[in-house]
C-alpha positions as CSV (number, residue, x, y, z in Angstrom):
1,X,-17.1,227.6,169.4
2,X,-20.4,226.9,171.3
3,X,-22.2,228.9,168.8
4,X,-21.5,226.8,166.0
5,X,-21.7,223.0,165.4
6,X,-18.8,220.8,166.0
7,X,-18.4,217.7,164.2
8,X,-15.8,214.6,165.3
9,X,-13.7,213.2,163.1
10,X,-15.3,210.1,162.5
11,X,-18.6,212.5,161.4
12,X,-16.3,214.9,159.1
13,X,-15.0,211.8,157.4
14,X,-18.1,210.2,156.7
15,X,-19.6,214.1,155.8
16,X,-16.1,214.5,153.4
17,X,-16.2,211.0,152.0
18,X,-12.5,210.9,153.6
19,X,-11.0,208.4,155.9
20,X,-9.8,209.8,159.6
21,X,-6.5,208.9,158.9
22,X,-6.2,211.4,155.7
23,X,-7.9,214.2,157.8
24,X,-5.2,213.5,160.4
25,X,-2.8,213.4,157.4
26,X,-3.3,216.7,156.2
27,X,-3.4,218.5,159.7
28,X,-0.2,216.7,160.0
29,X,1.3,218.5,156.9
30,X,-0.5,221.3,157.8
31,X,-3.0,221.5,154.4
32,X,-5.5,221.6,157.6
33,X,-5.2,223.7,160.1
34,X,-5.0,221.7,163.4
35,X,-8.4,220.6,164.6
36,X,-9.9,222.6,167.7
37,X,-9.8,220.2,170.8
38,X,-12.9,219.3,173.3
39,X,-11.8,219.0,176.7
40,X,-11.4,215.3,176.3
41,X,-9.0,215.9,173.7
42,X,-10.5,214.4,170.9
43,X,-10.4,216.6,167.8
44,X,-13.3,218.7,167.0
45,X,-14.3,220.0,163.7
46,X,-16.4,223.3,162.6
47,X,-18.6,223.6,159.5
48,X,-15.5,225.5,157.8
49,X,-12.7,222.5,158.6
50,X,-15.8,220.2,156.8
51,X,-15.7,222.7,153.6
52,X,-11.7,223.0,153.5
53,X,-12.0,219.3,153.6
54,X,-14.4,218.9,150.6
55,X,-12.0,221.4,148.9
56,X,-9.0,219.7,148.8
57,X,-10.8,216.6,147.7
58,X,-12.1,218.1,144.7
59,X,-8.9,219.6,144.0
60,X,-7.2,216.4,144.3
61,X,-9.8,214.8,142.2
62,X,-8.3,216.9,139.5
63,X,-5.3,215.6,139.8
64,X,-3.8,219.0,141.8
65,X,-0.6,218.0,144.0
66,X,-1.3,218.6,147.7
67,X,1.3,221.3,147.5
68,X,-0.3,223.1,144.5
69,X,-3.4,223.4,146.7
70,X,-1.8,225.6,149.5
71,X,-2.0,229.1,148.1
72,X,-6.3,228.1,147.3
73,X,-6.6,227.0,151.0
74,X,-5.1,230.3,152.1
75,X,-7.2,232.6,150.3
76,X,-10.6,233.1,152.4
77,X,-13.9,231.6,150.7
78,X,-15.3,235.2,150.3
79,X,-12.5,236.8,148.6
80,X,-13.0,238.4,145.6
81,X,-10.6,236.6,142.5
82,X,-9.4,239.9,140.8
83,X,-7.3,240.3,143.9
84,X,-5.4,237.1,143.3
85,X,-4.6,237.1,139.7
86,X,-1.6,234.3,140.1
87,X,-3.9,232.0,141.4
88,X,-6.8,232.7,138.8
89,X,-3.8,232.1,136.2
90,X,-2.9,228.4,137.9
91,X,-6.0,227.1,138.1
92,X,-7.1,228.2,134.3
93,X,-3.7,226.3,133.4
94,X,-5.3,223.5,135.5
95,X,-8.4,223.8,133.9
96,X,-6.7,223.6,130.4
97,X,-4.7,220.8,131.7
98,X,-7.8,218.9,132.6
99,X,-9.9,219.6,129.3
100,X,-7.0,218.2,127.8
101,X,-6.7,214.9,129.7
102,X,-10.5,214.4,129.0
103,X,-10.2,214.8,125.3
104,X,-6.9,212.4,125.3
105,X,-9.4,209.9,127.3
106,X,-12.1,210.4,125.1
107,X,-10.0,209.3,122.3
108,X,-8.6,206.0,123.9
109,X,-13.0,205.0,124.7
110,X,-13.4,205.8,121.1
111,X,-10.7,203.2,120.1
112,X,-12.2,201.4,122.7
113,X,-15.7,201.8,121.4
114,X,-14.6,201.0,117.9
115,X,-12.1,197.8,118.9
116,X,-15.9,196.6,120.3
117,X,-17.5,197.5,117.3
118,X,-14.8,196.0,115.0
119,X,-14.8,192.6,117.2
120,X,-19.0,191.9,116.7
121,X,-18.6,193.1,113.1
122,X,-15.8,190.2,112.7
123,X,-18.2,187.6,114.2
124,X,-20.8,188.8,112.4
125,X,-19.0,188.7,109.3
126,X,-17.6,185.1,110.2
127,X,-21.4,183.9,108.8
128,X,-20.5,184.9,105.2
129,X,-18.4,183.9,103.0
130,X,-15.5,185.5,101.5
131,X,-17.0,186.4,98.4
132,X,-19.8,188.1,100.0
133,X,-17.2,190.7,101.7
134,X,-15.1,191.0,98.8
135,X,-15.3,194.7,97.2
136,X,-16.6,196.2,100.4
137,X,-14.3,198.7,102.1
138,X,-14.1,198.9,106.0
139,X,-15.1,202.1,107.6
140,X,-12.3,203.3,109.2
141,X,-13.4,206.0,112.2
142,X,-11.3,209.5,113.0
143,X,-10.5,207.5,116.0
144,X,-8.8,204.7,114.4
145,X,-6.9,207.4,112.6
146,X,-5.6,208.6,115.6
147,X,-4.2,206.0,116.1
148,X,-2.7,204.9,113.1
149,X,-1.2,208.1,112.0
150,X,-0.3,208.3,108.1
151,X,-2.5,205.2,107.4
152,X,-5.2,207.3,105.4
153,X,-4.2,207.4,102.2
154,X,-0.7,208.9,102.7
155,X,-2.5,211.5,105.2
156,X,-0.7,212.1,108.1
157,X,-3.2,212.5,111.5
158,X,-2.2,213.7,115.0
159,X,-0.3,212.1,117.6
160,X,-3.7,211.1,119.6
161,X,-2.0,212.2,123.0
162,X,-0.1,215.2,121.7
């Protein structure tokens, strides 16, 4: 251990962007291993703690259940991924799971975007008169379609979170 540098927990957590008390968390429920100890028993952390730690957060970012995360924590950094199949499998399924969730998000900011749109359009529109919108059709966006499934003409769209 005097070889390579060790790193408190208050440095870890400001390297890892997360709070003391979750590092103590997750040694707690063993997703950490349990922290090396100096000789004034405070904890002591290694490059390779810092990198499990900055793991699990980007797992979690993806929404990944602690628990999920185990079997990726246990296999070694270095390991080659044809060995573990199962876990290439999982975190494909996660992956698929994720490009999902963006493309049901990306829906609701296009509503979003064209709710926006729609509301200036109305004020702008509040100028004329009635006569001068008359015969004009509103554009009506894939989006909006989405939303409002069946309302094109008898065509029925998908469910927008489906």
């Amino acid at each position: 251990m005097k070889d390579q540098l060790i790193y408190t927990i208050k440095q870890t957590a400001k390297q890892t962007g997360i709070s003391e008390d979750t590092i103590r968390y997750y040694e707690k429920i063993a997703l950490l291993p349990r922290a090396d100890r100096k000789e004034n028993g405070h904890r002591a952390y290694k490059q390779e703690d810092i990198d499990t730690i900055r793991l699990i957060a980007c797992l979690k970012k993806t929404g990944m259940p602690l628990e999920e995360m185990r079997p990726f924590l246990a296999v070694s950094v270095d390991s080659d991924p044809a060995e573990y199949p199962e876990l290439v499998k999982h975190l494909r399924n996660h992956r698929d799971n994720i490009i999902a969730q963006i493309a049901s998000l990306q829906q609701v900011v296009d509503f979003i975007d064209m709710k926006l749109a729609d509301r200036r359009i109305r004020r702008e529109c509040s100028e004329d008169s009635p006569e001068d919108m008359a015969g004009e059709p509103k554009t009506v966006s894939p989006a909006e379609m989405a939303f409002f499934p069946g309302s094109a003409g008898g065509r029925k769209s998908q469910a927008p979170f489906s």
